[in-house]
Structure formats: C-alpha cells, structure tokens
C-alpha positions in Angstrom: 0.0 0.0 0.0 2.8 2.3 0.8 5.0 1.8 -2.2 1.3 2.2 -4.5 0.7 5.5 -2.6 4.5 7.0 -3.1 4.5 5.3 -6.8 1.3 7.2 -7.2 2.3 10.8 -5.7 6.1 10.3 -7.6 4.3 10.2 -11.2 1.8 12.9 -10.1 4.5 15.1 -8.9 5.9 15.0 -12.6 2.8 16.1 -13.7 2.0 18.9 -11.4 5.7 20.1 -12.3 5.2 20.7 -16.0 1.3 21.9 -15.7 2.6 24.1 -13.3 5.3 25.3 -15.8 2.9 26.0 -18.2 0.2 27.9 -15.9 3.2 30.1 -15.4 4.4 30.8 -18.8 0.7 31.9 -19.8 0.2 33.8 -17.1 2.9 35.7 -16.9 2.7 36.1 -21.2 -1.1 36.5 -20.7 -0.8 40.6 -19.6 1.0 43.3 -18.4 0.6 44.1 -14.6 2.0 47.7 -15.0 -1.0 48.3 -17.6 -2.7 50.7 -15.8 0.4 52.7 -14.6 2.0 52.7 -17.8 -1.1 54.8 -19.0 -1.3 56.6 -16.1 -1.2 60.8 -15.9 -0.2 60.3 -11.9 3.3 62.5 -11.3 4.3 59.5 -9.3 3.3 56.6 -12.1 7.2 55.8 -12.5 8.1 55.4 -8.9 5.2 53.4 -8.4 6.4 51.3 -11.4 10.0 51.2 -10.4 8.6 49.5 -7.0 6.5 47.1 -8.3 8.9 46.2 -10.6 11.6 45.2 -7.9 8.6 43.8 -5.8 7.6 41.0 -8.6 11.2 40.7 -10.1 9.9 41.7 -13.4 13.6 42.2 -14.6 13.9 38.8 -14.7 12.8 37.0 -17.5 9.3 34.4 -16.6 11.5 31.5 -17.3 13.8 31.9 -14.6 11.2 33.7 -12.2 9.1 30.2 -12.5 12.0 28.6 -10.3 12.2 31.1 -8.0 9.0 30.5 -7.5 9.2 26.5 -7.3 11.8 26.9 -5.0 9.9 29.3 -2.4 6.4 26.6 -3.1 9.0 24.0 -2.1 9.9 25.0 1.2 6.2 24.6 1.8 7.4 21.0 2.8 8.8 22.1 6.0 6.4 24.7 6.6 7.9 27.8 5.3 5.7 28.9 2.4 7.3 31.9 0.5 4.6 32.1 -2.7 5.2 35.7 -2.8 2.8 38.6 -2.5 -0.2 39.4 -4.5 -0.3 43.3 -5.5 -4.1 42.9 -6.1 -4.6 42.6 -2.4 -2.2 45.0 -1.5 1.2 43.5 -1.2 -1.0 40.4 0.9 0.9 37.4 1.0 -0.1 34.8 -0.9 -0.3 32.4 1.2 -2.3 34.2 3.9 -4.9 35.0 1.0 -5.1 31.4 0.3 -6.3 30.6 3.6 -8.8 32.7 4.2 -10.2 31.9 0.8 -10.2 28.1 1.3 -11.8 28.6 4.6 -14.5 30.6 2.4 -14.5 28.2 -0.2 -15.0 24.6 1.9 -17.6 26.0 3.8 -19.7 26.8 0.7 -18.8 23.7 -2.0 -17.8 21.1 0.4 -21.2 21.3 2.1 -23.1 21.8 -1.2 -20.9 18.6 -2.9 -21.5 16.4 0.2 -25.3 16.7 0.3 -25.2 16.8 -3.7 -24.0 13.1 -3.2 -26.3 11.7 -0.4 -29.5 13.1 -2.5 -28.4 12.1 -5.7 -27.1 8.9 -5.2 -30.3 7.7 -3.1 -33.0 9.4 -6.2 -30.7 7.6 -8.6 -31.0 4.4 -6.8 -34.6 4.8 -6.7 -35.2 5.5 -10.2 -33.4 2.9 -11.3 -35.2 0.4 -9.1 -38.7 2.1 -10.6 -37.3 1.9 -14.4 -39.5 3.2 -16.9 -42.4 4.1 -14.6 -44.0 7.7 -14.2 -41.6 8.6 -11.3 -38.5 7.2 -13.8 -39.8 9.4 -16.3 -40.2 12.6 -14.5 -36.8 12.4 -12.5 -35.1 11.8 -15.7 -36.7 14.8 -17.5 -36.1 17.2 -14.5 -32.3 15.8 -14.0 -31.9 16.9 -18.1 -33.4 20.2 -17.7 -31.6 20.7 -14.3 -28.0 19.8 -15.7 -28.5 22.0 -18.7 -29.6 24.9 -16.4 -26.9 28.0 -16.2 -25.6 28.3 -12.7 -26.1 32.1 -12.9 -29.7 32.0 -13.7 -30.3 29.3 -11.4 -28.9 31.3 -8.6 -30.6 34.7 -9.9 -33.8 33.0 -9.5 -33.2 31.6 -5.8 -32.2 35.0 -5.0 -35.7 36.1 -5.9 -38.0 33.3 -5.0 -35.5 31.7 -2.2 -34.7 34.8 -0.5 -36.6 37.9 -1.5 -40.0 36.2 -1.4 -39.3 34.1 1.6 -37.9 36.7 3.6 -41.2 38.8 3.0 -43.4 35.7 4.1 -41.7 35.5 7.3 -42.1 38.8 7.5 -45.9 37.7 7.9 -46.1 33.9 8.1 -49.3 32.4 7.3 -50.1 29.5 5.3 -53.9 29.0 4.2 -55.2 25.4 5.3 -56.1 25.0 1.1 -52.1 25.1 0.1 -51.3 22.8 2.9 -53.6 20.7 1.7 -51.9 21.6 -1.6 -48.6 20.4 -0.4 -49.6 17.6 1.0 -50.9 15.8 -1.7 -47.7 16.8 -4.3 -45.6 15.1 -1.6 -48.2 12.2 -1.1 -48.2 11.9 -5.1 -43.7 12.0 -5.0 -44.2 9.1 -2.0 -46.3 6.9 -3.6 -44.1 7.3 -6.9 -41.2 6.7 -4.6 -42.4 3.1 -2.8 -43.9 1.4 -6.1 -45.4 -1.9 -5.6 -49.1 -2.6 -5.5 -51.7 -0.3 -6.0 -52.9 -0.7 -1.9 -48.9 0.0 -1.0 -48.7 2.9 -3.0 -52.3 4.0 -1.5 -50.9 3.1 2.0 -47.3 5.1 1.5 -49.6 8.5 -0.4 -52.2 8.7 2.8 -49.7 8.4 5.5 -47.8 11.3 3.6 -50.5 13.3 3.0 -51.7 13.3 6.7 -48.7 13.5 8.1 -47.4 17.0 5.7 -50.9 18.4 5.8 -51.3 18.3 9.5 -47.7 19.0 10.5 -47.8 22.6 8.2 -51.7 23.2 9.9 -49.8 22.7 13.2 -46.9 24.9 12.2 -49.1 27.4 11.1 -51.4 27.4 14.1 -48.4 27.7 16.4 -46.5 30.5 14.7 -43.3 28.1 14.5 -42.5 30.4 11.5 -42.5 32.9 13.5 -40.1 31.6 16.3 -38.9 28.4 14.9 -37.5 25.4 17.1 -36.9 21.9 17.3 -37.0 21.2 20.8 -36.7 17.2 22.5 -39.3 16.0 20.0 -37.9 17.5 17.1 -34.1 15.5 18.4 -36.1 12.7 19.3 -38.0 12.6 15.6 -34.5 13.1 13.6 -32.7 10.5 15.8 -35.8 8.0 15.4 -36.1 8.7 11.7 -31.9 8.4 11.2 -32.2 5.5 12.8 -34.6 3.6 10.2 -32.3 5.0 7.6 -29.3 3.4 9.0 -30.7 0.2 9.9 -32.5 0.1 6.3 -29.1 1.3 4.8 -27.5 -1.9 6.4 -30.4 -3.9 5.7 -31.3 -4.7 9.5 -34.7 -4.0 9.4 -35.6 -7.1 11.1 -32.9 -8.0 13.2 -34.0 -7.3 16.7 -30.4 -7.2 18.1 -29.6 -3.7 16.1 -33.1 -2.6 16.6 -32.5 -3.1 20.3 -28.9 -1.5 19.8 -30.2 1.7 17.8 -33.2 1.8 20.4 -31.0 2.3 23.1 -28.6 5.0 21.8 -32.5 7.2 20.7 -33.5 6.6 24.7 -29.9 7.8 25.3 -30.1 11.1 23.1 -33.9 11.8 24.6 -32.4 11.4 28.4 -29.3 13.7 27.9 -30.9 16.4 25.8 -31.5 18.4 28.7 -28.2 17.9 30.1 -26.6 19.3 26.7 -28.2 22.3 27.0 -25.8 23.0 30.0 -23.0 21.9 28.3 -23.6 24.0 24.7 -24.2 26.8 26.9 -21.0 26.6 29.5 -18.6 25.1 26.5 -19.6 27.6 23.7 -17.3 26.4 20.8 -16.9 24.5 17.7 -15.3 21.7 19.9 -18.2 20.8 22.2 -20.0 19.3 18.4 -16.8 17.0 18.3 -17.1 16.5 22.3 -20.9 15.8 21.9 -20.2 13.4 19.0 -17.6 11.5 20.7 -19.9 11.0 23.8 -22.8 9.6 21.5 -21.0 7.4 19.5 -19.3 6.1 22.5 -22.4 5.4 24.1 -23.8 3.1 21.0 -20.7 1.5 20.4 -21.6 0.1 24.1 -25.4 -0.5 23.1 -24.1 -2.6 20.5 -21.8 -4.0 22.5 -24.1 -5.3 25.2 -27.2 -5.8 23.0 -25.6 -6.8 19.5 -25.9 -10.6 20.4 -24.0 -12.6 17.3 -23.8 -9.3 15.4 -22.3 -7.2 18.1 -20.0 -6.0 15.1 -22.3 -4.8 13.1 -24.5 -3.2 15.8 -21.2 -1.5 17.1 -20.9 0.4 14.2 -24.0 1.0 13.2 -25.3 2.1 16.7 -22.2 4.5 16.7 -22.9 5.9 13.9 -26.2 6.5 15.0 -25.3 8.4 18.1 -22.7 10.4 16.2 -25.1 12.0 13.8 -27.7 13.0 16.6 -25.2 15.6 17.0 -26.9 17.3 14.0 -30.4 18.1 15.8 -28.6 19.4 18.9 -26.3 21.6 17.1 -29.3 23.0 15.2 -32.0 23.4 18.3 -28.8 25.5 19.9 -28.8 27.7 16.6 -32.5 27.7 17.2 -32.6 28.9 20.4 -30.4 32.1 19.1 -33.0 33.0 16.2 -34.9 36.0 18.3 -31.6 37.4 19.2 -30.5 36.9 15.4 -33.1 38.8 13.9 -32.4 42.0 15.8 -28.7 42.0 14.8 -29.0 41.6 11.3 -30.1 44.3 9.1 -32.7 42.5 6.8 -36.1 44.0 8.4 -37.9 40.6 7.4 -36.7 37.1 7.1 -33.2 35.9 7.7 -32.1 34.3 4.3 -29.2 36.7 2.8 -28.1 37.2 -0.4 -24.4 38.3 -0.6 -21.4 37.6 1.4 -20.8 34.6 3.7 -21.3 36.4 7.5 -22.7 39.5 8.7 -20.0 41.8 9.6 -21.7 42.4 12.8 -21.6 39.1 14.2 -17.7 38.1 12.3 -16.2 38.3 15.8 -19.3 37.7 18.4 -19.0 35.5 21.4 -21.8 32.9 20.4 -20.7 30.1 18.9 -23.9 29.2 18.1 -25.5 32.4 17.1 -22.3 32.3 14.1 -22.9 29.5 13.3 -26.7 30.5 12.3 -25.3 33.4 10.8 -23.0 30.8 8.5 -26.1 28.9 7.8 -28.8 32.0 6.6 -25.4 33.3 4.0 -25.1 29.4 2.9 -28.6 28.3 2.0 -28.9 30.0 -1.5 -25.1 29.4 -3.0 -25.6 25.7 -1.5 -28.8 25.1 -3.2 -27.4 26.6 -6.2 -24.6 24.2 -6.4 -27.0 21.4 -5.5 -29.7 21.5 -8.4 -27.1 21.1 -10.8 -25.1 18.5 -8.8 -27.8 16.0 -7.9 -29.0 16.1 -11.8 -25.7 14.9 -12.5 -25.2 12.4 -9.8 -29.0 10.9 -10.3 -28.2 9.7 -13.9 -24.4 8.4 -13.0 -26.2 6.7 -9.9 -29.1 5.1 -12.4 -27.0 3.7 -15.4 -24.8 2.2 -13.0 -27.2 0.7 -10.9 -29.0 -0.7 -13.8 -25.8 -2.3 -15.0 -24.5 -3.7 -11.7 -28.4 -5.2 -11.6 -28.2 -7.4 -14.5 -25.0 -9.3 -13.4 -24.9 -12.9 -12.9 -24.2 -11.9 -8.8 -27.4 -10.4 -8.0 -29.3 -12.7 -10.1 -28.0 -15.4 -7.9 -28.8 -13.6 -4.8 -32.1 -13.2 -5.7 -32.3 -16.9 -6.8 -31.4 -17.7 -3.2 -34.1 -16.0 -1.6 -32.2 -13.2 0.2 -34.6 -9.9 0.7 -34.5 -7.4 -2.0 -33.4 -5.0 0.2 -30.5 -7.5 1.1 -29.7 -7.8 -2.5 -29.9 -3.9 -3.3 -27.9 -2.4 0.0 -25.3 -5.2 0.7 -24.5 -7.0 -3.1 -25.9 -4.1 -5.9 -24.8 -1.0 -4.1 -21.2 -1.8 -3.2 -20.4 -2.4 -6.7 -22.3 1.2 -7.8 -20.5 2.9 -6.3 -16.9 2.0 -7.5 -17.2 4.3 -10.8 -19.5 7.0 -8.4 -16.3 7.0 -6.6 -14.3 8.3 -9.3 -16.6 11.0 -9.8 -16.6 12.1 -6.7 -13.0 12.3 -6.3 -12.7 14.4 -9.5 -15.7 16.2 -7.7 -13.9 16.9 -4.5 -10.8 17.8 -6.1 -12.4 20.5 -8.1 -14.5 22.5 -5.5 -11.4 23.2 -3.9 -10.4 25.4 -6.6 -13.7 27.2 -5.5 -17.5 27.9 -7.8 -16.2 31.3 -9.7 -19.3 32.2 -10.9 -22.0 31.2 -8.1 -18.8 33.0 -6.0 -19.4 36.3 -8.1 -23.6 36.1 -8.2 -23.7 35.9 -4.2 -20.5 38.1 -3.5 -18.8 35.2 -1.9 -14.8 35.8 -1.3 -13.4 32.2 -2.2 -10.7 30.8 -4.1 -13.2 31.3 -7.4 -13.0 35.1 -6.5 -9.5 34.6 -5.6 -8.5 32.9 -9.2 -10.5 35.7 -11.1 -8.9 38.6 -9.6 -5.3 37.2 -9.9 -6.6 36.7 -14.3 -7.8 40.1 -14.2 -4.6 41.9 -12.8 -2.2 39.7 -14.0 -1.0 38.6 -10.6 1.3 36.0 -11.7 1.8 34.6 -7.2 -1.6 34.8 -6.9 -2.8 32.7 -9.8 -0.1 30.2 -9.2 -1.1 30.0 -5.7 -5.0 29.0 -6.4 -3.3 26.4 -9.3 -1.0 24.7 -6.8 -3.8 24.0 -4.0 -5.8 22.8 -6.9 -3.4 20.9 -7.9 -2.8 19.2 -5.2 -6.4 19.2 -3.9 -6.5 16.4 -7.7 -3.8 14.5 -6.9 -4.7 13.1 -3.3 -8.5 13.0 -3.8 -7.2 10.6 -7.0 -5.7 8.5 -4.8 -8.2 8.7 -2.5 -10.3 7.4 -4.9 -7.6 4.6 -5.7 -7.6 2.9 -2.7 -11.6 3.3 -2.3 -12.1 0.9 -4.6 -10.5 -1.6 -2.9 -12.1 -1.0 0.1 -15.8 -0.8 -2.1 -14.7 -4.6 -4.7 -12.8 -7.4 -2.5 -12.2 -7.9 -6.2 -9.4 -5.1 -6.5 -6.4 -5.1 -4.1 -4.3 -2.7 -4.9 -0.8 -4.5 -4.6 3.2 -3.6 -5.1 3.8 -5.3 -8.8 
C-alpha cells in the first residue's frame, strides 16, 4: 500500500511540475501588470512602477522567475511557504490570502458537494429500481433540464424566490389550510411514486404522507413556529428515530431485533441527555463541544451494540455508533435555534433571515456565540448551496441510475435473488457496493475541483473564495496569486485521485491494490 501510494504521488508530482510550468508561462505572457500605470497621468506613475517592478522581479525574465517560484512553493514541505505577494490585495501574501479563501471556499462547496452526493445517489438508486415508470420518467426529465440549467440564472432565480419572497413571508407567516392541503398531496403523489409496488402500497405510502405533511404545516401554522422556529426534545427525538430507520435500512437490518434493540438504546440515550446538553452548549460555547458531543454519543452506541448486539455485536457497534454520532446534528441545530430572536435583531434585513451576498454578517464576524455564528454561516449558505445542489444531484442521479441498472443485471445479483435473500438484502449489501466504485471516481474528480472554488455562483452571491481569488489574480495579471489558487488545486487532484484509488479496494474485495 505504501509503495502504491509513493509510486502514485512520484508520477503525479511530474505532472504537477510541468502543468505548473505551463500555468506560469501563460500567465505571466497573458498581460501586463504595470498596464494601468503605464497609462497613467499620476506625477508618481514611475516610482510606483520602479517598486512594483523590484517587488515582482519583473527584470527577470518568466523562465527563470518560474524557479524562484518553485523553490519558495518547495519549502512549503517544512512549513515555510514563501509564494510571494499578491499586489491585487495589497502587497497580501499569498499564502495568507489562500487561507482565508479556502476557509470561504470549503464552507460553501464542500457542504453543497457532500449533500449533492447523499441526494443524488439515493434518487438515482430509486429511479433505477422504478425503471420506466412515471416517477422514472419525470426524475429523468427534471435531471436533463436541471443539468443543462446555467448556474447564474439558477442562482438569480433563488435570489428572488428563495430569498426575496421568503424573507417577506416570514415577514408575515401564514399558510392557508387550502395550500397545505396543496402540499400535502404533491408530496403524497412523490411518495407513492417513490415506494412502487401494488396499488394498496402505493395507496398506503400516499395517505400516510398526506396526513402527516398536511397536519404538521396546519400545526406549524397554528403555532407560529415560522415565527419563532424550534426543534426542541421531540424534534431531536423525531430526527434521531427517523436516522435510525435509515441506517438500519441502509445496512439492511430491518428485522434483526439485536440492532433494533442497539439503535433503540442510543434514541432513549439522546432523549435522556438532551437536557443535560443544554448546560454543556451553553458553559462550553465552541466548535469543539459538536466533536465533544459526538464523541460522547458514538461512545455510548458503540456500548449498546456491544451489550445488545448478540451474534452481530460488530455490526451493531458500528451502526449504533454511527447513530449516536449523527444525533449531533439536531442538537447543534435546536442550539442555533434557540439564538433565532436574538438573530433577527442583529442583522439588518427587516424581514426574514435568508441573505443574499457575502458569507457572515460583519456584525456578528467576531461575536461570542458560537452558536449564534454559526446560524449566521447557515442563513449566508442556504442560497449558493442550493445553487450548487440543483445542478449537482441532476448529474449524480443519472451516474447513480446507469450504473445501478448495470451492476443489476450481473450474474451476482441474479444469484442472490435466486437464493431467496430480501430485496433489500440484494440492493444495500451486493448491488450497491459495486455502484459505487465508478461513483467513486466522480466524486474524487468532484472533491478535487471544488477546492479550486464555484467562480461564478462565487461572483452572483458576493462570496470571497478561491473562485474570486482565481478571477482577480486573471484580471490583474497577478502571476503569485494565480499560481497560488493552481497549486492548491493541484494538489487538492492529486490526493483525492488516490483517495479514490484505494476506495475501490475497500468498495470490490475484487481489486487489491498490490506492489507489482
């Protein structure tokens, strides 16, 4: 594994040395940076000049200032980055520009990429289970029109109907019992597409969605929730119940009583210390009490399924763990909650709370509240991640569904079926495995290329990441800067490629990725 990894990184290292070359040869040809002073009627234009010439070494000729360069990029091995300075930020260092932009830049595409796989790969498994039916037929159309869609007028139209009009509804929140009603039977309709089967199943799986949307908006609405949202011990309990029927459907443990009794215990477990959390988000206000919390409830179903896992203690190790660790999610968000009346007087929208440019109020860049950021982070993020998403999930949804349908005809799952295992048995632990091997590709290629940041959904929602950072280094000709975006980049390819490498010997026992 070790020689594969430094075999892998030697030959990649060759090519990020030439691309690199080349990024620097046509960049530095691509412009002049003294443009502007050269035309310049300002008494002082020459000095100015003189300096910026001796600050870039433009007296030296590209060729040679490519290994000064290299060399200072080097040194980034012991932890002594020297990538110059950018004069587009003001004689900034490169380097510190790069990390406040990545730290811009994750937050927005990393979130937006993540989810983009979770949703798309679970509507592409579904339509390829329903092929050729209505539901088939109407994901597929919408994924088409969806991938075609340009980013900037997808994102112009959020700003419209997912802020501007959203923001004046909460203004004054009321929803009419006739659009619940509304609502409610779309979703039903989606549901019923969703579960298939027999006519009574599909009737079963549209009323229980229909209810259960129309009364829970007539209950929102009737309770002002809009108004001051929360979550609250049932809202946890809900999400921890409902995550745990995902992952013990996910694992295909629907039946075993030992992992129902494991997951069981770790939802009793969340319920029982929700109250105590409250102390501890309050007294240990920062970003490491999540990873404290997480700790705790993973510990505390790796024990559940340790006691309770019987034969498959394993199994119900991990998945009770797992379980426990992503309850984190509804405590972190009822603490943002909590914050949302004190929110609304600090920002300056005078209704609603979704915004439309930047990534933080500058208001709240420096305030105490961990939590009250963090909803600040999450009001700036909903429109550029949804923006990201729509195209994303179009894309994973039909990667998802050819390869599904593929993997489905193979002699393996025919035989699986033949020997009476459950579908879902057949579809989670034999079909899905083998999926996602080329999925896995994607996403690395994925992964790899957020990094270099979303220039244009950067520039629609005034976000400062490394897409903004890239475009102003073009536009000025700021040879350090551009070369600084290319070699995070760059690197961002290279590991998630082998990343990628060795997930596919951990997705096919089939592929071991050996030493020849």
């Amino acid at each position: 594994m070790i020689s594969f990894v430094s075999r892998r990184l030697l030959a990649t290292l060759a090519v990020l040395l030439v691309a690199s070359f080349v990024v620097y040869m046509l960049t530095a040809n691509s412009g002049d940076p003294l443009a502007d002073l050269r035309t310049s009627k300002d008494p002082q234009s020459v000095a100015k000049m003189q300096t910026l010439i001796e600050k870039l070494d433009l007296d030296t000729p590209p060729f040679f200032r490519y290994f000064k360069w290299l060399g200072g990029a080097a040194s980034c091995v012991i932890g002594r980055c020297d990538l110059g300075i950018s004069v587009a930020r003001g004689d900034e260092p490169v380097a510190n520009a790069l990390g406040n932009a990545m730290q811009s830049t994750l937050s927005l595409v990393m979130l937006a990429t993540v989810l983009s796989i979770l949703f798309g790969v679970a509507i592409g498994m579904t339509t390829a289970l329903r092929q050729y039916s209505g539901y088939d037929y109407t994901i597929t159309f919408a994924a088409f029109i969806f991938y075609s869609l340009p980013i900037f007028w997808v994102a112009v139209l959020l700003k419209e109907f997912g802020a501007i009009r959203f923001n004046a509804f909460l203004g004054d929140p009321s929803i009419p019992w006739w659009i619940a009603i509304a609502i409610a039977a779309v979703l039903a309709f989606v549901a019923s597409a969703v579960v298939g089967g027999h006519v009574l199943t599909r009737l079963k799986a549209a009323g229980g969605t229909f209810v259960l949307i129309a009364v829970t908006l007539i209950v929102l609405d009737l309770t002002d929730w809009f108004v001051t949202p929360s979550i609250g011990i049932v809202g946890v309990a809900l999400f921890t119940i409902g995550n745990a029927l995902i992952m013990l459907f996910v694992t295909s443990n629907l039946t075993k009583r030992t992992l129902q009794m494991s997951v069981g215990a770790i939802v009793v477990a969340v319920i029982a210390l929700w109250f105590p959390f409250q102390f501890l988000f309050f007294y240990v206000n920062t970003g490491w009490t999540i990873l404290l919390v997480a700790g705790i409830l993973a510990g505390i179903g790796a024990l559940a399924g340790f006691f309770l896992g019987g034969d498959d203690r394993r199994e119900a190790i991990r998945v009770a763990a797992v379980t426990g660790a992503l309850a984190t999610v509804p405590l972190v968000v009822d603490q943002m909650f909590l914050r949302w009346s004190e929110y609304t007087q600090l920002i300056p929208l005078r209704t609603g709370v979704i915004s439309t440019i930047g990534a933080t109020t500058p208001a709240l860049t420096n305030h105490e509240d961990t939590w009250l950021r963090m909803l600040d982070s999450a009001t700036h993020l909903v429109l550029p991640t949804a923006a990201l998403m729509i195209i994303s999930i179009a894309g994973y949804t039909r990667y998802t569904r050819a390869t599904l349908l593929e993997v489905l005809n193979q002699d393996y799952v025919r035989t699986a079926r033949a020997k009476g295992l459950p579908e879902t048995t057949v579809i989670m632990r034999h079909a899905f495995r083998n999926t996602m091997i080329p999925i896995a590709t994607i996403v690395a290629f994925d992964f790899g290329a957020v990094i270099g940041g979303a220039i244009i959904t950067e520039r629609v929602f005034a976000w400062q990441g490394m897409g903004a950072l890239f475009n102003q280094g073009l536009r000025s000709v700021d040879v350090n800067l551009v070369m600084g975006v290319f070699l995070v980049t760059g690197i961002a390819a290279v590991v998630f490629n082998i990343f990628a490498d060795l997930a596919y010997s951990a997705l096919d026992p089939r592929i071991r990725v050996t030493e020849k």
